[in-house]
C-alpha positions as a printed NumPy array, in Angstrom:
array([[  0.   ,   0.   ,   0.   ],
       [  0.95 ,   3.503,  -0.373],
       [  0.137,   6.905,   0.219],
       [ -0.334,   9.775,  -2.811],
       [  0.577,  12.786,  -2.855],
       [  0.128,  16.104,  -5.166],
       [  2.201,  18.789,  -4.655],
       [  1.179,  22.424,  -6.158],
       [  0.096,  20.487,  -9.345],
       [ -0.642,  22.717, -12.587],
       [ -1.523,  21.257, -16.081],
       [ -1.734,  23.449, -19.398],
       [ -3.145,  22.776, -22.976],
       [ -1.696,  25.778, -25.024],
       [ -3.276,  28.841, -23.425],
       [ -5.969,  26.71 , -21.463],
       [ -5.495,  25.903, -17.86 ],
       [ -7.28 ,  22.907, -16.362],
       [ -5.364,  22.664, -13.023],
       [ -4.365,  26.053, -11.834],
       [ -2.643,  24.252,  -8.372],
       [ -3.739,  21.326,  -6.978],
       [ -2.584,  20.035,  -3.623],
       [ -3.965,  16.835,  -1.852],
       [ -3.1  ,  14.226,   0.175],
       [ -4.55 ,  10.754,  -0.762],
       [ -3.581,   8.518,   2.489],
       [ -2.335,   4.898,   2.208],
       [ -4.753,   1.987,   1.966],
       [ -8.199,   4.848,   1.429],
       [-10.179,   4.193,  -0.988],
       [-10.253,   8.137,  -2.121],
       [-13.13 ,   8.854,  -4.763],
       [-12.473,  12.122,  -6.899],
       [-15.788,  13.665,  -8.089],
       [-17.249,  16.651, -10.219],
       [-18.932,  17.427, -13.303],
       [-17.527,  17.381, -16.454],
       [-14.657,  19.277, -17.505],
       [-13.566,  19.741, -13.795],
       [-10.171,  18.473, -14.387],
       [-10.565,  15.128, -12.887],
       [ -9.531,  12.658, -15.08 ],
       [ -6.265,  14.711, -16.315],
       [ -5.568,  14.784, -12.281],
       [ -5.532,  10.961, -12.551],
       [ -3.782,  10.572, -15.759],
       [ -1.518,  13.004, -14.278],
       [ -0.764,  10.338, -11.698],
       [ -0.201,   7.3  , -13.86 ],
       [  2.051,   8.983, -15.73 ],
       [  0.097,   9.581, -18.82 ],
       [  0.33 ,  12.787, -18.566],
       [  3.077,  14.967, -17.782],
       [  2.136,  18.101, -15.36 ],
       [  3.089,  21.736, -16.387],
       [  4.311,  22.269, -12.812],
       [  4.494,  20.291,  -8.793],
       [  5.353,  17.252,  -8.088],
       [  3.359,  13.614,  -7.634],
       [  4.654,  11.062,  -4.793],
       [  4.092,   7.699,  -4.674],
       [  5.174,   6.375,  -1.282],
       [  7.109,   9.409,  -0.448],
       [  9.187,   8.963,  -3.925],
       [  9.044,  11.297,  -6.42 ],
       [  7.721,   9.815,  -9.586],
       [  6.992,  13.173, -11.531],
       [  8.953,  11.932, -14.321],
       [  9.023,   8.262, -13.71 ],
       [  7.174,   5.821, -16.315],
       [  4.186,   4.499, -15.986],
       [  5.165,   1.416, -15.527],
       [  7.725,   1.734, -12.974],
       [  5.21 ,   3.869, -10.364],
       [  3.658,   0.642,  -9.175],
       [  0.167,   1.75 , -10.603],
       [ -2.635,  -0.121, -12.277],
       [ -5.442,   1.264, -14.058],
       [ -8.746,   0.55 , -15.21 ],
       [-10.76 ,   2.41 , -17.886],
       [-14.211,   3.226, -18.37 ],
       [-13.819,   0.885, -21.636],
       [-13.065,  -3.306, -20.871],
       [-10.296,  -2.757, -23.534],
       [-10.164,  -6.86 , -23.933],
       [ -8.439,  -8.966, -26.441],
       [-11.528, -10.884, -28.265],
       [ -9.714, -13.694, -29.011],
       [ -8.478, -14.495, -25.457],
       [ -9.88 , -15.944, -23.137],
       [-10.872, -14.655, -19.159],
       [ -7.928, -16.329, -18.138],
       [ -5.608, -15.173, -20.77 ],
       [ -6.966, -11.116, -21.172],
       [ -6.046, -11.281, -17.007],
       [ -2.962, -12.927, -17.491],
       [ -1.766, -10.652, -20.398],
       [  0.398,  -8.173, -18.492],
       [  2.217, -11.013, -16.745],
       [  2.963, -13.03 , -19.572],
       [  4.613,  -9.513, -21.217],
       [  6.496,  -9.011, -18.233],
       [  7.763, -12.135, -18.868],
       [  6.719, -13.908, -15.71 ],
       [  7.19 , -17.736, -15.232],
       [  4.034, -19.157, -16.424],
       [  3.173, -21.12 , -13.094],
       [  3.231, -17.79 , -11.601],
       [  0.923, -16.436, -13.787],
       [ -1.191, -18.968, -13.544],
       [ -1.142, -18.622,  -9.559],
       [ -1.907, -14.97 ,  -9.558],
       [ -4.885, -15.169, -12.158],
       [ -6.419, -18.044, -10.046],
       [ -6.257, -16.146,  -7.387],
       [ -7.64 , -12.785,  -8.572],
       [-10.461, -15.053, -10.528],
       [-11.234, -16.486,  -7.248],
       [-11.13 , -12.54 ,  -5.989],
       [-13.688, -11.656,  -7.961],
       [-15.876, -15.002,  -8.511],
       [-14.77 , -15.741, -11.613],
       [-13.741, -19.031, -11.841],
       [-15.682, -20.853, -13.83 ],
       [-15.417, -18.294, -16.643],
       [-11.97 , -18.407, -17.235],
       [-11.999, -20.466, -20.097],
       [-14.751, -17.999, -21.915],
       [-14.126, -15.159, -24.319],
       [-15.467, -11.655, -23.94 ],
       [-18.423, -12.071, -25.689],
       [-20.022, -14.756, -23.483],
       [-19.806, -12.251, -20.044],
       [-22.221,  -9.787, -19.346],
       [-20.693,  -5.989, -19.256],
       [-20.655,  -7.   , -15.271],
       [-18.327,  -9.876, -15.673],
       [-16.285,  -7.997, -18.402],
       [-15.546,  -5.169, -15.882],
       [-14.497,  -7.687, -13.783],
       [-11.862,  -8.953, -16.144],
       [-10.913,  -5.593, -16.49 ],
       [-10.343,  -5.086, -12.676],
       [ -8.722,  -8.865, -12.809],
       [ -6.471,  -8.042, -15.179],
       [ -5.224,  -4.821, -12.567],
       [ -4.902,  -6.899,  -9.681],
       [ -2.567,  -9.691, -11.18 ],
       [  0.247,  -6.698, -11.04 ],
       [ -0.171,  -6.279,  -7.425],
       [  0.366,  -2.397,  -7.769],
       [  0.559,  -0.152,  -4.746],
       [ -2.44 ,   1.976,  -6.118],
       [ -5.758,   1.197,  -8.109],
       [ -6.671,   3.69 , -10.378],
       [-10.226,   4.215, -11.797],
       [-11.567,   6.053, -14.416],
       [-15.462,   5.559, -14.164],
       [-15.72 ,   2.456, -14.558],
       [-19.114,   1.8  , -14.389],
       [-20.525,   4.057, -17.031],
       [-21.179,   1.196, -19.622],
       [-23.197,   0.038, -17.125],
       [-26.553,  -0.114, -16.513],
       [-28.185,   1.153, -12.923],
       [-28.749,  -2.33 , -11.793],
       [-25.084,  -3.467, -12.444],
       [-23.658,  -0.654, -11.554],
       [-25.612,  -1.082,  -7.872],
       [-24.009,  -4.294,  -7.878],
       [-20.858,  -3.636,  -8.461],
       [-20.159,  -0.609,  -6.147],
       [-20.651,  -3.075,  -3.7  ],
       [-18.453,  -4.896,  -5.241],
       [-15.539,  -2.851,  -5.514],
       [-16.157,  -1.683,  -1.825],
       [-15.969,  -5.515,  -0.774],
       [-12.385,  -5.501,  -2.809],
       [-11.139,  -2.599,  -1.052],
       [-11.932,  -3.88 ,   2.004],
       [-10.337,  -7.448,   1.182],
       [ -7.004,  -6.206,  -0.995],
       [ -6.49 ,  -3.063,   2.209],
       [ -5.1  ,  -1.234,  -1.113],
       [ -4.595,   2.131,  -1.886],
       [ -7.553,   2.792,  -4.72 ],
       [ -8.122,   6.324,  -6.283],
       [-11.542,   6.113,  -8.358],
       [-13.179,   9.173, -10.888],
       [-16.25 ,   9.801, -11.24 ],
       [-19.15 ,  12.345, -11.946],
       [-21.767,  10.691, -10.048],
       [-22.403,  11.738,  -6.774],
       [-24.119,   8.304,  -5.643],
       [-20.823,   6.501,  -6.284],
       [-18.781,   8.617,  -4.29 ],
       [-21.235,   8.945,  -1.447],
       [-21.872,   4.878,  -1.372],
       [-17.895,   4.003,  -1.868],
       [-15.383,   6.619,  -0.704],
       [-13.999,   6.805,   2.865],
       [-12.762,  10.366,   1.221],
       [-14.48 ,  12.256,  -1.471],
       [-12.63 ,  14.973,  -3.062],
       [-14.709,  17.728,  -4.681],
       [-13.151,  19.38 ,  -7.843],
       [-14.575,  22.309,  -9.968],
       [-13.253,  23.954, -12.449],
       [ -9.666,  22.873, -11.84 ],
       [ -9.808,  23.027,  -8.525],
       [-10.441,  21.426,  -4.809],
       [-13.324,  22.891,  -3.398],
       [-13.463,  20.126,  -0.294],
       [-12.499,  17.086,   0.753],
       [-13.269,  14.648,   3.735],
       [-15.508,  11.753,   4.443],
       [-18.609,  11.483,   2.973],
       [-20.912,  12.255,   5.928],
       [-18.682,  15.476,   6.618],
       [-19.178,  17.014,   3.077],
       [-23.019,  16.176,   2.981],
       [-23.691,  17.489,   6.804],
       [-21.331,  20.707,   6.298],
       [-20.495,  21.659,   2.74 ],
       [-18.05 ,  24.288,   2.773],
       [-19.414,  25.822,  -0.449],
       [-22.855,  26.06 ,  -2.5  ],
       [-21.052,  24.071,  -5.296],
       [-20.401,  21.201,  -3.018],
       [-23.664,  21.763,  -1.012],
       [-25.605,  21.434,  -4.669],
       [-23.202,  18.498,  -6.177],
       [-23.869,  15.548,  -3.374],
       [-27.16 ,  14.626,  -2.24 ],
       [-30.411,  14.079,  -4.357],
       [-32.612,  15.865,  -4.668],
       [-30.492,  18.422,  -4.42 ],
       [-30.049,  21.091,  -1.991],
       [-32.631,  24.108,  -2.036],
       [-31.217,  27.461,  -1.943],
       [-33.338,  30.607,  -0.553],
       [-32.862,  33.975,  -1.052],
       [-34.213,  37.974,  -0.17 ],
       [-36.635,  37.59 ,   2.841],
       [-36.359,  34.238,   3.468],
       [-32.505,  33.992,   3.813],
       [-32.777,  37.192,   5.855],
       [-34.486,  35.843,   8.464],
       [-31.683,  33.711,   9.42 ],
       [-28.913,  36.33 ,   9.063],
       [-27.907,  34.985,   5.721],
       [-27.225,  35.734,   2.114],
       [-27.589,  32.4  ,   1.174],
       [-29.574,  29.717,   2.72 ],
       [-29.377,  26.132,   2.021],
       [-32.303,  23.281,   3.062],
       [-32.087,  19.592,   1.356],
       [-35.382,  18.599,   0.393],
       [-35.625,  15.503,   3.807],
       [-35.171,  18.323,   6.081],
       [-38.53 ,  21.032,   5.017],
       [-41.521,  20.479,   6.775],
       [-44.967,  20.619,   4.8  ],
       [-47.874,  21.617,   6.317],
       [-51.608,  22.919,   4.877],
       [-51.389,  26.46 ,   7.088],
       [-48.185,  28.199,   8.817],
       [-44.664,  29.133,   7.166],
       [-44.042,  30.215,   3.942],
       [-46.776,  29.483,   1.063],
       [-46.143,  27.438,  -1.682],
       [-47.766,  25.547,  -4.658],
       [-47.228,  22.456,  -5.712],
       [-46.209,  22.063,  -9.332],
       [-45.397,  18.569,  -9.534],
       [-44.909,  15.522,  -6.968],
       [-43.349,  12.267,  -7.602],
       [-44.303,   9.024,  -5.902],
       [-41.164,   6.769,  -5.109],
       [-42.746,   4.303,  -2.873],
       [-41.791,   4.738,   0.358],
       [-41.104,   8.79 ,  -0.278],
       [-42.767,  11.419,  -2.229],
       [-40.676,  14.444,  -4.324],
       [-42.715,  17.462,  -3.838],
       [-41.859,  20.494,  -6.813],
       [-42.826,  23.43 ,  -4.962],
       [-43.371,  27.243,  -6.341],
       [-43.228,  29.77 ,  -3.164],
       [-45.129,  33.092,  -4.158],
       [-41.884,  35.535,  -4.771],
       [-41.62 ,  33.355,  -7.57 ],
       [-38.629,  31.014,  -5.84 ],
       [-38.72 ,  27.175,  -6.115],
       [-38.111,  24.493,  -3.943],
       [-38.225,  20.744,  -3.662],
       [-39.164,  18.78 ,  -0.494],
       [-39.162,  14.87 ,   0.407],
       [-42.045,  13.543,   2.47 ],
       [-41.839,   9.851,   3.847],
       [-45.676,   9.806,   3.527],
       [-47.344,   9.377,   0.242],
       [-48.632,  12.065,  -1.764],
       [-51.427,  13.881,   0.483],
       [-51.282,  17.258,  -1.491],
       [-52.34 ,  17.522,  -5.029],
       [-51.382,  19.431,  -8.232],
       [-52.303,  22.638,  -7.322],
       [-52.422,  22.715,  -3.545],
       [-51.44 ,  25.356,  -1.601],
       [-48.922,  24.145,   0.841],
       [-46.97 ,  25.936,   3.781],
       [-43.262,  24.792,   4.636],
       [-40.931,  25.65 ,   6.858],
       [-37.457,  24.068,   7.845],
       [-35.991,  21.938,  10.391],
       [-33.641,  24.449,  12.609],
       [-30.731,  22.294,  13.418],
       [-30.093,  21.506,   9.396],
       [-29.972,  24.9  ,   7.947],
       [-26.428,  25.687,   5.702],
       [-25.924,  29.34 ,   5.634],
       [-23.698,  30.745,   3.36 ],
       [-22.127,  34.609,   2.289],
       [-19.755,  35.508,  -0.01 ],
       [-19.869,  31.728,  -1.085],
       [-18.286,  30.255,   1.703],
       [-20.484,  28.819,   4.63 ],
       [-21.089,  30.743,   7.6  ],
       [-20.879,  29.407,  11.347],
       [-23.984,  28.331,  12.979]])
């Protein structure tokens, strides 16, 4: 296992700059999931660190050694992409294999360390199948196979599970939060969607536009966003923001509610009509228009008791307010 770290990193195309500075600290054995919309900068931050890319400035360590302008091969990094990338004509066995068999490893070894990763992963009896008898599943897991065989000090991920659909991609962020826990390794995963970084990460680092707006565990960010970008990007629905009177009354510029935490009620707070409601099964999405033309969106547990139409009051639980000015958060 080792620890990553980025050290005043800048990155150029021609006059364009996509990392103005970055500076983090990925610790050893986390399983650190970097996470913003597109164009942030986050997958040149992680092709910075595999050594595909070379930065314009800083420096990237590896276990405390400088690897800035070390090849990718010799930084002790594996990488999967969001495509499979696997040789049709091999089989499980052999696409996993592949980069032992180039690095010229004794083939009983090879053999040894794709058993075991197969077994890793639970697939076993498909090593002797080609590509295009696995589901996209079981190809990503070839994919991921194919990493672990190199034993690498750091996992790298470039959403992975894009190909996917929603059902596999459920199943396997639970499974590549079981193979964290089980390998203890040092994994560094990209991704725009929130859910995966929420569901997986023990740290979630927020990027936009080139830069670090937060990180910390997952909880942290969702309970105290340091910023309205990071208080809008996790959580869904996502966070309401109030302004004029209504953020006045708490002493605010800015005030931020997530829809589980506004109370609806016929009479009492602030009115509101509702535009549109979703039923979800055991929760209902309210789409809410207050009458200085503002919107908001509120979760019920209850099923839908107000209709299309209805005029509905709301006001906000006390202890979950975000306030923010000059777009940083303020102290409660």
């Amino acid at each position: 296992m080792s620890s990553v770290i980025l050290k005043q990193i800048g990155k150029q195309f021609g006059a364009a700059t996509v990392l103005p500075s970055v500076d983090l600290t990925i610790p050893d054995g986390s399983f650190t999931v970097i996470v913003g919309p597109s164009g942030c900068g986050k997958s040149t931050l992680l092709r910075i660190i595999a050594g595909l890319d070379n930065p314009t400035s800083g420096h990237v360590l590896i276990d405390d050694r400088d690897v800035t302008n070390v090849d990718p091969a010799e930084r002790g990094i594996a990488m999967v992409f969001q495509a499979y990338a696997l040789y049709p004509h091999m089989t499980v066995a052999e696409n996993i294999g592949f980069p032992l068999k180039m690095a010229r490893l004794p083939r009983a070894e090879i053999e040894q360390r794709v058993a075991a990763a197969a077994e890793t992963l639970k697939l076993g009896p498909m090593l002797s199948r080609r590509p295009k008898a696995l589901s996209g599943g079981q190809r990503q897991r070839v994919a991921i196979g194919r990493a672990i065989v190199r034993e690498p000090d750091v996992f790298l991920f470039d959403e992975p599970l894009s190909n996917l659909d929603a059902a596999l991609r459920t199943q396997m962020r639970v499974e590549l939060a079981e193979l964290h826990r089980k390998l203890g390794s040092t994994m560094i995963y990209v991704t725009h969607d929130q859910v995966e970084a929420m569901t997986m990460a023990d740290q979630i680092v927020v990027m936009n536009g080139g830069r670090v707006e937060q990180v910390g565990a997952p909880m942290d960010l969702y309970n105290t966003p340091q910023t309205p970008f990071v208080a809008s990007f996790l959580g869904a629905p996502k966070m309401n923001f109030f302004e004029g009177e209504i953020a006045r009354q708490f002493d605010t510029d800015l005030l931020g509610v997530r829809p589980e935490h506004i109370i609806l009620a016929e009479d009492g707070g602030w009115k509101t009509n509702v535009r549109h409601y979703e039923r979800l099964g055991a929760q209902t999405v309210y789409y809410l228009d207050l009458k200085d033309g503002q919107a908001a969106i509120a979760v019920s547990d209850a099923d839908a008791v107000f209709g299309i139409g209805a005029e509905v009051g709301i006001s906000f639980k006390s202890d979950k307010l975000h306030r923010f000015r000059n777009g940083q958060r303020q102290a409660n």
